[in-house]
Backbone as XML, in Angstrom:
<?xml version="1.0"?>
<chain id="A" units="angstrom">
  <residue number="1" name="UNK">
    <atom name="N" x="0.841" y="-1.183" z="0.000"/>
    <atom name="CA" x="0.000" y="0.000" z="0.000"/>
    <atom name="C" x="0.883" y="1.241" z="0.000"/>
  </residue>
  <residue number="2" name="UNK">
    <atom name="N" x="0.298" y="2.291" z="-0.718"/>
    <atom name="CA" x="0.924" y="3.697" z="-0.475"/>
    <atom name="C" x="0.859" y="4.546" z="1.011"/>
  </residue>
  <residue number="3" name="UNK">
    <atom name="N" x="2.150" y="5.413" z="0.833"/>
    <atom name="CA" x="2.003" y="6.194" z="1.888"/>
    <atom name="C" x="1.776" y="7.695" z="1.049"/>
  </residue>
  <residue number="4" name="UNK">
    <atom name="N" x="0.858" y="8.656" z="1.246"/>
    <atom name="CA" x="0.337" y="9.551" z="0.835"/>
    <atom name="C" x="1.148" y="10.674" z="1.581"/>
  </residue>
  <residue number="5" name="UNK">
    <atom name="N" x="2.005" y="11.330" z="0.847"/>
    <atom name="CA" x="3.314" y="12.237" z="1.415"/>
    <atom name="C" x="2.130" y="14.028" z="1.011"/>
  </residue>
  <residue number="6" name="UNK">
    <atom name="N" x="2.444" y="15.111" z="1.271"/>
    <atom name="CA" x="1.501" y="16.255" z="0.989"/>
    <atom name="C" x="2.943" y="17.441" z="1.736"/>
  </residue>
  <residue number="7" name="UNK">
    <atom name="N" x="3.238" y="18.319" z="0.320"/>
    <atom name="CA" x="3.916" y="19.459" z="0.969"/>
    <atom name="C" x="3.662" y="20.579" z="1.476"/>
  </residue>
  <residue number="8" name="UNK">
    <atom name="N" x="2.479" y="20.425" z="1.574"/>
    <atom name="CA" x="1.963" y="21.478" z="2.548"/>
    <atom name="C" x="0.589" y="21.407" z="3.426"/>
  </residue>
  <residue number="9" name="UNK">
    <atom name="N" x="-0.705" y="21.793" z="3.739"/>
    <atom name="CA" x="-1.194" y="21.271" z="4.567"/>
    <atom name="C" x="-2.274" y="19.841" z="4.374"/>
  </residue>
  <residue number="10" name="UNK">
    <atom name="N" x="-2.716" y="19.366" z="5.046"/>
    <atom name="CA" x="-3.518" y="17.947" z="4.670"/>
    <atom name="C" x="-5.106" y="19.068" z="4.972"/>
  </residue>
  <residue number="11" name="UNK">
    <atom name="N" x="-5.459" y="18.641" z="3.532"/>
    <atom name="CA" x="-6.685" y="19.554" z="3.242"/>
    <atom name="C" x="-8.149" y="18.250" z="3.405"/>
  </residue>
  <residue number="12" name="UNK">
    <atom name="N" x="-9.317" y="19.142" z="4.010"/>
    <atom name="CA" x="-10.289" y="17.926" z="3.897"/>
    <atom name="C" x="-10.648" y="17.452" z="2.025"/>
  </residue>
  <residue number="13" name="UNK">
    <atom name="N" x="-10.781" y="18.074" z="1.181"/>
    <atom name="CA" x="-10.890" y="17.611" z="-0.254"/>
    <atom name="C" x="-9.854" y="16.591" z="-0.580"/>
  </residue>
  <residue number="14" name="UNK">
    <atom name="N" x="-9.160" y="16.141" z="0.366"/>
    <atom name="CA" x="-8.173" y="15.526" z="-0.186"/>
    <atom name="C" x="-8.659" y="13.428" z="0.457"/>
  </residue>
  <residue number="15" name="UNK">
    <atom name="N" x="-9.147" y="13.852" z="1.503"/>
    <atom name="CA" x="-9.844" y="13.316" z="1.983"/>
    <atom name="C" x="-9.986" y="11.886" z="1.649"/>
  </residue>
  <residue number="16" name="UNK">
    <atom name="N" x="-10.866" y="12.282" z="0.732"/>
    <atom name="CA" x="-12.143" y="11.198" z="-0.238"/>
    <atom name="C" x="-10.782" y="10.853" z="-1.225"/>
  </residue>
  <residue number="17" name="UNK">
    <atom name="N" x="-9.767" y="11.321" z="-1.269"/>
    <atom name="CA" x="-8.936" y="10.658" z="-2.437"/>
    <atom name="C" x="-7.964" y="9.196" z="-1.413"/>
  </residue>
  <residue number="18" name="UNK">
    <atom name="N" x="-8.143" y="9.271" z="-0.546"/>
    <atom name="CA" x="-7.008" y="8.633" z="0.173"/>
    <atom name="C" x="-7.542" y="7.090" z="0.922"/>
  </residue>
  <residue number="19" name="UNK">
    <atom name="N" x="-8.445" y="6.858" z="-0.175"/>
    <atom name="CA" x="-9.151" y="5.620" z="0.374"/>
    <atom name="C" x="-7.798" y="4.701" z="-0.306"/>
  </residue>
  <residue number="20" name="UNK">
    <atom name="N" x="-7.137" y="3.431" z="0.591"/>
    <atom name="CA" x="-6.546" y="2.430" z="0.522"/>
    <atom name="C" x="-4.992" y="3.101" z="0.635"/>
  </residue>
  <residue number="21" name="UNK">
    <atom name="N" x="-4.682" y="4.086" z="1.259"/>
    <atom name="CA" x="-3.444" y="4.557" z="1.099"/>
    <atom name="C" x="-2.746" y="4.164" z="2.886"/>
  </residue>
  <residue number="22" name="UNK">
    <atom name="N" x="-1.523" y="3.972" z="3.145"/>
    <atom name="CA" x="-1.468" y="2.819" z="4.704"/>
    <atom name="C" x="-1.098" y="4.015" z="5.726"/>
  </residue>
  <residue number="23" name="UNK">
    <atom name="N" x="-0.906" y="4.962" z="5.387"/>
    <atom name="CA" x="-0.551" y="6.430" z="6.193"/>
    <atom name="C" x="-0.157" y="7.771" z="4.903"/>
  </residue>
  <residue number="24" name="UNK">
    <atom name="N" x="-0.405" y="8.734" z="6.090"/>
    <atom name="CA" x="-0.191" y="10.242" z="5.629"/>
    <atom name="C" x="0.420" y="10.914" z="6.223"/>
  </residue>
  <residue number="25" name="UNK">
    <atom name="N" x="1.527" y="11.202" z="5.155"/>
    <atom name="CA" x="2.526" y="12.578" z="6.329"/>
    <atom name="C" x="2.145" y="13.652" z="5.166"/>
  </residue>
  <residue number="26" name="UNK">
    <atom name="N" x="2.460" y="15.157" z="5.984"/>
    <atom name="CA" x="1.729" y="16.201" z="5.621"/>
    <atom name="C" x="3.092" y="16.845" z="6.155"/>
  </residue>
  <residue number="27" name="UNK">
    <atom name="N" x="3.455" y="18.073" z="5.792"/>
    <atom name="CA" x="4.712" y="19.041" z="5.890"/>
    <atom name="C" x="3.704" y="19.809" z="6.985"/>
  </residue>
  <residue number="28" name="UNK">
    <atom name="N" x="2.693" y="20.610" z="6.758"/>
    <atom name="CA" x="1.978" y="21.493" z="7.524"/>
    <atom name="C" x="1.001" y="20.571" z="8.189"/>
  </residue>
  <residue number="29" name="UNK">
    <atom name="N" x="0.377" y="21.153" z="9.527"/>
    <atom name="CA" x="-0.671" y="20.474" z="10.048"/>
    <atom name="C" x="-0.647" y="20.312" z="11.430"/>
  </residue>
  <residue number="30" name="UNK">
    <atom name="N" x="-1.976" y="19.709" z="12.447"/>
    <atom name="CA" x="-1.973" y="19.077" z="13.458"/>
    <atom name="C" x="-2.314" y="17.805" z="13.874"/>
  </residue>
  <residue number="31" name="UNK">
    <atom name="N" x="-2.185" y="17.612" z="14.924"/>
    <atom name="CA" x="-3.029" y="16.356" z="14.944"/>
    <atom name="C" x="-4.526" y="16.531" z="15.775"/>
  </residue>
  <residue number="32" name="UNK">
    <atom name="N" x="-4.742" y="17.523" z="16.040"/>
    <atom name="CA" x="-6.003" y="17.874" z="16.018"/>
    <atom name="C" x="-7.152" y="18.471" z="14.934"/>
  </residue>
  <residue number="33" name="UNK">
    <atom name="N" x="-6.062" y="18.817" z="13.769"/>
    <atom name="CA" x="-7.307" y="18.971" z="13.006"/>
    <atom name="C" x="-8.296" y="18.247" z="12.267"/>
  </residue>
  <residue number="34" name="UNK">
    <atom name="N" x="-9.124" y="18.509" z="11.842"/>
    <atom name="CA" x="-10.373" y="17.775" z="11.152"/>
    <atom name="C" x="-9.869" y="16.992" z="10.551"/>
  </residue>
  <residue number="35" name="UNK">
    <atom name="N" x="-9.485" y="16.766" z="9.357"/>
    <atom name="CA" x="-8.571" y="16.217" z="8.798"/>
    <atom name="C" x="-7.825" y="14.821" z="9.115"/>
  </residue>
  <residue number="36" name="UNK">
    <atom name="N" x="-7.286" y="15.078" z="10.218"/>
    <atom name="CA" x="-6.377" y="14.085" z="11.401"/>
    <atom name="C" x="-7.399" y="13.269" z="12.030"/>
  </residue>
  <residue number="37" name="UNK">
    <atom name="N" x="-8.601" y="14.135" z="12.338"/>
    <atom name="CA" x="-9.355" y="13.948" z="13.256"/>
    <atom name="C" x="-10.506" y="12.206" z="12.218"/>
  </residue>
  <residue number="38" name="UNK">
    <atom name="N" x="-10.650" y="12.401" z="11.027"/>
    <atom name="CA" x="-10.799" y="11.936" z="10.187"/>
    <atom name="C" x="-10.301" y="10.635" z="10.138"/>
  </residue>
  <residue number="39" name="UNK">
    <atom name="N" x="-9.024" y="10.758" z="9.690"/>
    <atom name="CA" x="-7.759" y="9.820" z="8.891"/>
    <atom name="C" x="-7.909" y="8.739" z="10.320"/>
  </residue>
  <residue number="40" name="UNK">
    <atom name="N" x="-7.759" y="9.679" z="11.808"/>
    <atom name="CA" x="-7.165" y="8.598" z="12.815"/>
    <atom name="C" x="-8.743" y="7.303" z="12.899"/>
  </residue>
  <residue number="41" name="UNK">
    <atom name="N" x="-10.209" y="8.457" z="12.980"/>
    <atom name="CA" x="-11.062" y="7.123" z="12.791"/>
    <atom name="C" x="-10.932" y="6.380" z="11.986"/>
  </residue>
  <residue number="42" name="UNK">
    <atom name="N" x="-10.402" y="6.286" z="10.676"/>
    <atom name="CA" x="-10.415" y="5.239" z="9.740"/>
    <atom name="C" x="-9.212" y="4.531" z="10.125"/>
  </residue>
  <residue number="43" name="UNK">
    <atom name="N" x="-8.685" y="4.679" z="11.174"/>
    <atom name="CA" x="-7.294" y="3.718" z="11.484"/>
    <atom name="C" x="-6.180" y="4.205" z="10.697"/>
  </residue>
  <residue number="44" name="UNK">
    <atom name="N" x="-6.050" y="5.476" z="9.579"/>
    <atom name="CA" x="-4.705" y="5.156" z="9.221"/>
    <atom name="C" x="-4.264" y="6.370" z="9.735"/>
  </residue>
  <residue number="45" name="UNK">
    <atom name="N" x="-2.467" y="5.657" z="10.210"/>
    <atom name="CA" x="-1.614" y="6.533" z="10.614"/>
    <atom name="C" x="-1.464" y="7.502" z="10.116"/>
  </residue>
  <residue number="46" name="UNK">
    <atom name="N" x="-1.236" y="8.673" z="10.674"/>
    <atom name="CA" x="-0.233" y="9.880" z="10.441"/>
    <atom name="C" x="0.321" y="10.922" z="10.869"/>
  </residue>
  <residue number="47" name="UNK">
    <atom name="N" x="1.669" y="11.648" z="10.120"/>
    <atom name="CA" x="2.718" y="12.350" z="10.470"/>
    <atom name="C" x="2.365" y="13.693" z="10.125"/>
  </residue>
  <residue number="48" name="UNK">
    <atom name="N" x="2.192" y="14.812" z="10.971"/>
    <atom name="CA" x="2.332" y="16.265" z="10.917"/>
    <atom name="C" x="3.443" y="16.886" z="11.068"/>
  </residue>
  <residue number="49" name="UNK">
    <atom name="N" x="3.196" y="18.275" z="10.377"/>
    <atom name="CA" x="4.765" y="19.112" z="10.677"/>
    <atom name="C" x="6.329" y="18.073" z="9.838"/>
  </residue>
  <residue number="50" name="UNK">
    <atom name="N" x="6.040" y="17.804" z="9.183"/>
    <atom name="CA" x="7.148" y="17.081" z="9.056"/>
    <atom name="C" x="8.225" y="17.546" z="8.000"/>
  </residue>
  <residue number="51" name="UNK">
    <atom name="N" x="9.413" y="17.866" z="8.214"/>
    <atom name="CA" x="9.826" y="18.885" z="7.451"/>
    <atom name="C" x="10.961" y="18.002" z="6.980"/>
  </residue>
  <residue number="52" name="UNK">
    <atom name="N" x="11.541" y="18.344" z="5.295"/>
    <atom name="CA" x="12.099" y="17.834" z="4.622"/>
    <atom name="C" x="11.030" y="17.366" z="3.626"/>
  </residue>
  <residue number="53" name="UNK">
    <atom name="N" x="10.257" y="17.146" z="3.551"/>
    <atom name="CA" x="9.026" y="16.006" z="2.821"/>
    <atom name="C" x="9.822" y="16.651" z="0.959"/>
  </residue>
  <residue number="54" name="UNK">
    <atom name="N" x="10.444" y="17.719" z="0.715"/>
    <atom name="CA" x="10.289" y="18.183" z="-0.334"/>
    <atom name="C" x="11.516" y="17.823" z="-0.977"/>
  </residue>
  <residue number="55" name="UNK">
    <atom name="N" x="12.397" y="17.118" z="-0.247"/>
    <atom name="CA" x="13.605" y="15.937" z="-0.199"/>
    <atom name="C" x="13.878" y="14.875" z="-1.114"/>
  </residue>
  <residue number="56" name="UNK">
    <atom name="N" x="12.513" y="14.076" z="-0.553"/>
    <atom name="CA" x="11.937" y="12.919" z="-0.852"/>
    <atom name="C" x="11.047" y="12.777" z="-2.314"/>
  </residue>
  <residue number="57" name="UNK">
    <atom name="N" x="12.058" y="11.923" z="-2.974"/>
    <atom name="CA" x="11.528" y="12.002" z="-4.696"/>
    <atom name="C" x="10.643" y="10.677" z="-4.377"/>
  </residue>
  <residue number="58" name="UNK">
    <atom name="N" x="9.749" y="11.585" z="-5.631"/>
    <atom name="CA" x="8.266" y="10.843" z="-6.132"/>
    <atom name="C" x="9.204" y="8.717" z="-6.745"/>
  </residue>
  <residue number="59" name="UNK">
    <atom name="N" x="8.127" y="8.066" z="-6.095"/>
    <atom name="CA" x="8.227" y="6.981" z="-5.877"/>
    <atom name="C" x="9.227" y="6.116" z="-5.075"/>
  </residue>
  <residue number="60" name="UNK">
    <atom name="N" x="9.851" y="6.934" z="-3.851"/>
    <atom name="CA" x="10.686" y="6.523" z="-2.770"/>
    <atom name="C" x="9.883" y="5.825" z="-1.974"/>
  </residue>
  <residue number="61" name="UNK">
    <atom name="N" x="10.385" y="4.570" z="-1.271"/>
    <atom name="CA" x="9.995" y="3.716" z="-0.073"/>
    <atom name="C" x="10.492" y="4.410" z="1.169"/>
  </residue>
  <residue number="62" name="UNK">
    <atom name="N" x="9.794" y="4.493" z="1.643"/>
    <atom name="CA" x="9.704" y="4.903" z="3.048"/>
    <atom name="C" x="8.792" y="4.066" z="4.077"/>
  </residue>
  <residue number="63" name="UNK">
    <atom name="N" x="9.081" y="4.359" z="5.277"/>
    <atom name="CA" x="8.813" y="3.813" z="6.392"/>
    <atom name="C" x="8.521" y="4.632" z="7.487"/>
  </residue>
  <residue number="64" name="UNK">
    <atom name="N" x="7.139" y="4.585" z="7.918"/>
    <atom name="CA" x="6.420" y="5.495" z="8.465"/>
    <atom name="C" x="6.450" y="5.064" z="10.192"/>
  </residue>
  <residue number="65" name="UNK">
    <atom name="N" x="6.563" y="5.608" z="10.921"/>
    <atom name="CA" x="6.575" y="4.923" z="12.700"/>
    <atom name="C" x="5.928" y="6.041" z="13.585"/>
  </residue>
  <residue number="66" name="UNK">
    <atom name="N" x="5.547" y="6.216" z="13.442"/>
    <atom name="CA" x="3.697" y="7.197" z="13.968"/>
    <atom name="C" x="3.954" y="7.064" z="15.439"/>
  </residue>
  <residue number="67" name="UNK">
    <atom name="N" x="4.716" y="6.326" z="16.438"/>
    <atom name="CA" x="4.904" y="6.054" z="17.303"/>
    <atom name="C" x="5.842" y="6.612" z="17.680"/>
  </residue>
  <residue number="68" name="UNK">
    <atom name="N" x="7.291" y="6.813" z="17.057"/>
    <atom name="CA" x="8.766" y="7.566" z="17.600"/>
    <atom name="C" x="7.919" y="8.534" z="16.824"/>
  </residue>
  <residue number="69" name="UNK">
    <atom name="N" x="7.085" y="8.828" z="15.565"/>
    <atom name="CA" x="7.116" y="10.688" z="14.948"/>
    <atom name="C" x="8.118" y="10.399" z="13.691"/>
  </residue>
  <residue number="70" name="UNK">
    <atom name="N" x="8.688" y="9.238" z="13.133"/>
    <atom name="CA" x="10.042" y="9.160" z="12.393"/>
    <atom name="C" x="8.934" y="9.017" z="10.872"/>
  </residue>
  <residue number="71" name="UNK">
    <atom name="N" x="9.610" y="9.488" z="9.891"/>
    <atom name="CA" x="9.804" y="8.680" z="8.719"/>
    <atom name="C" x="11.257" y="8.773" z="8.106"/>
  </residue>
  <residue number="72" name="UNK">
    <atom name="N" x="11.182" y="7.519" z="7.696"/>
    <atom name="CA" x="13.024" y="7.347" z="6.690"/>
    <atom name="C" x="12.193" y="6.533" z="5.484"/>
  </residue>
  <residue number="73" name="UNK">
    <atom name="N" x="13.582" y="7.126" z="4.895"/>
    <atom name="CA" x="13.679" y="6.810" z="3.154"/>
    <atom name="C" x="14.381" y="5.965" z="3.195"/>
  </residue>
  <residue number="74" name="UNK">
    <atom name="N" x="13.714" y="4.668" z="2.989"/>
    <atom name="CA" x="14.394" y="3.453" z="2.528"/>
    <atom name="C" x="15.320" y="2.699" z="0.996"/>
  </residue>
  <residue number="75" name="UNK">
    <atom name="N" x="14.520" y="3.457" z="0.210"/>
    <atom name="CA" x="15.040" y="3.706" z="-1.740"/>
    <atom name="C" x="14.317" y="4.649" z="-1.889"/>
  </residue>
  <residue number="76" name="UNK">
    <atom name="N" x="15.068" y="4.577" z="-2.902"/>
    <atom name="CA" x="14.459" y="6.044" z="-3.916"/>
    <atom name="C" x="14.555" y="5.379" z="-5.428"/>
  </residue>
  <residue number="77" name="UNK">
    <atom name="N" x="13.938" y="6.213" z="-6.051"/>
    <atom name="CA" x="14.042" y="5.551" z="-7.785"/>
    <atom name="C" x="15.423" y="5.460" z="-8.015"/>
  </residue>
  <residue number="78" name="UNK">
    <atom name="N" x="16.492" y="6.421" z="-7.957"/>
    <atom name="CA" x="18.031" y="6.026" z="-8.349"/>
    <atom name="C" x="18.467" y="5.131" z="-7.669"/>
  </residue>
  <residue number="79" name="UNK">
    <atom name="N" x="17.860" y="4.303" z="-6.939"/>
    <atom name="CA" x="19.001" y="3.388" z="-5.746"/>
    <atom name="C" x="18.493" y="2.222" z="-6.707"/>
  </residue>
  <residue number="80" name="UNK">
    <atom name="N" x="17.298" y="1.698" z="-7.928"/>
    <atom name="CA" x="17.162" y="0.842" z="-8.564"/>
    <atom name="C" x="17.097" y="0.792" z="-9.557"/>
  </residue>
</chain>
């Protein structure tokens, strides 16, 4: 499953797009907002405030831990 990365804030229109995706990190945001408030009833994880996100090239593996607050880049398209 995908992880749904966003460089700036996690908007509710975005919402309804993120059905089957396994977490969401967002550059801007809380974890109180609507939004969050949303994502956490449907069970999937996610990362606010998270800075660098604009780093991280389109189709990199990463590894999300919602628990330490971490994500790492595991590959990236040049590492294959």
């Amino acid at each position: 499953m995908d992880i749904a990365l966003f460089m700036g804030p996690l908007r509710m229109d975005a919402i309804s797009e993120l059905s089957g995706v396994s977490g969401v990190v967002a550059a801007i945001g809380g974890v109180t907002s609507h939004p969050a408030n949303i994502l956490r009833a449907r069970g999937v994880p996610l990362l606010v405030a998270v800075a660098g996100l604009d780093q991280i090239a389109d189709g990199s593996f990463v590894e999300l831990d919602c628990y330490s607050g971490s994500l790492r880049v595991i590959s990236c398209d040049s590492d294959t």
